[in-house]
N, C-alpha and C positions, 0 to 999 in steps of 0.2 A: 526767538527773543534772547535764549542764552549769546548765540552768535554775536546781535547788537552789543549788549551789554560788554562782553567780551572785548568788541573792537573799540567800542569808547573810550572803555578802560586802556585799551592799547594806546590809542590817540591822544587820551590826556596823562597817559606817561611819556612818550613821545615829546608832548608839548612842556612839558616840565620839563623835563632833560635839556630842552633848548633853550629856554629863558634858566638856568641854574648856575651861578654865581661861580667864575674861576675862580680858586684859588686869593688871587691878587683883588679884586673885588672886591670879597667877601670881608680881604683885610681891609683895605680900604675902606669900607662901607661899615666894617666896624669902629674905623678910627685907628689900628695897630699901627699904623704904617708911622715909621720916626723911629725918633731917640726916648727909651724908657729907661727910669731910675729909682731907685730908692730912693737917694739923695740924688739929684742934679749936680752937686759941686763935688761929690763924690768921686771914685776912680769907676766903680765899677756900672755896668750900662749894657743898656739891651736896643742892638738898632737894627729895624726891619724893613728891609727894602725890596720892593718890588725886581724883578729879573726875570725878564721873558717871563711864563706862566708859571713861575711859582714865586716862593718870597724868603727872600734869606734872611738872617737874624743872625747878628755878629754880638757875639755874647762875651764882655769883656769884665774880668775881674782882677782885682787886687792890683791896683796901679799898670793894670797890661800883662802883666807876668804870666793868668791864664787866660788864652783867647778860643772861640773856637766858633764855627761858623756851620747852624743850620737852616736843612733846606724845608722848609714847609709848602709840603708836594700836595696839599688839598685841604680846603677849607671851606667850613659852611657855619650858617647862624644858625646858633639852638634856637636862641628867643634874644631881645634886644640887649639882653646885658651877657650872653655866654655865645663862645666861639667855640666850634671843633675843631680841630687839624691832625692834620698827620704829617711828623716829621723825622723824613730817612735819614737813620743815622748809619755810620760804615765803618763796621771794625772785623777783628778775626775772621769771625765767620760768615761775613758777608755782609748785605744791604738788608738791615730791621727798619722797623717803623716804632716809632713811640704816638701814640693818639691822647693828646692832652685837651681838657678843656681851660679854657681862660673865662676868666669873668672877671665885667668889668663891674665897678661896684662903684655907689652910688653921686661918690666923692670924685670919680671919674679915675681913681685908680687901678691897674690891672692885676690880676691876682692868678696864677696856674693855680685850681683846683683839684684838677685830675689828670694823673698821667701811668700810661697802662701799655707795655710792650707790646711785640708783637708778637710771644711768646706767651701772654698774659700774666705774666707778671704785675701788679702795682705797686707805681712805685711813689706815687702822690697821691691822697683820696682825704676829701674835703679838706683840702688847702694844707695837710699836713704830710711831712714826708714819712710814709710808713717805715721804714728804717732806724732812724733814730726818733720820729716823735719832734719834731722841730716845725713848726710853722713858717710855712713861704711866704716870703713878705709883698707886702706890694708895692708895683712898681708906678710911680707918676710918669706922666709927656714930658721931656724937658724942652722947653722951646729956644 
């Protein structure tokens, strides 16, 4: 009996694995995919596009002057208003991860809640940047 029980389990891990959401998907399926903004008429802007199996986000602030472009290398739904990901950033000491979650909230706005190295460090936690204590604002779809 333990044996069956055993292999079901294996089988419907198995079968989860195979129906489970790339990456591009999951954004999609949450809606991320486009141009995000505070303001719309604004300079500054967040646009995430699909690319082979992952999805980059071209992060552009203060009239262009600071740009910079992440990969978000996997993603999954918490529940219908929150997203996970993991996105590899690359500096000194090599290829990190940051795992942020997004939530979208009710107004259809998106909001980073948490975000946590791969070092474990936090460096966002419920919508606030622990550092300075400043609230992440949310971002609208600009169509």
């Amino acid at each position: 009996m333990k044996r069956f029980v055993a292999l079901t389990l294996a089988v419907l891990a198995l079968s989860l694995a195979a129906f489970a959401q790339t990456p591009v998907q999951a954004m999609i399926d949450f809606g991320l995919v486009g141009k995000w903004s505070i303001d719309c008429y604004g300079p500054d802007s967040t646009t995430f596009t699909p690319t082979g199996d992952v999805v980059q986000a071209e992060v552009i602030f203060g009239d262009g002057a600071h740009h910079s472009t992440l990969v978000y290398s996997s993603a999954e739904r918490v529940d219908n208003a929150r997203l996970r990901a993991n996105i590899r950033t690359y500096g000194s000491e090599g290829q990190n991860f940051l795992t942020v979650v997004i939530l979208k909230r009710g107004d259809g706005r998106i909001q980073t809640v948490s975000s946590v190295s791969s070092d474990g460090t936090v460096l966002i936690k419920d919508g606030v940047l622990v550092r300075s204590g400043a609230e992440i604002p949310s971002q609208g779809k600009c169509w």
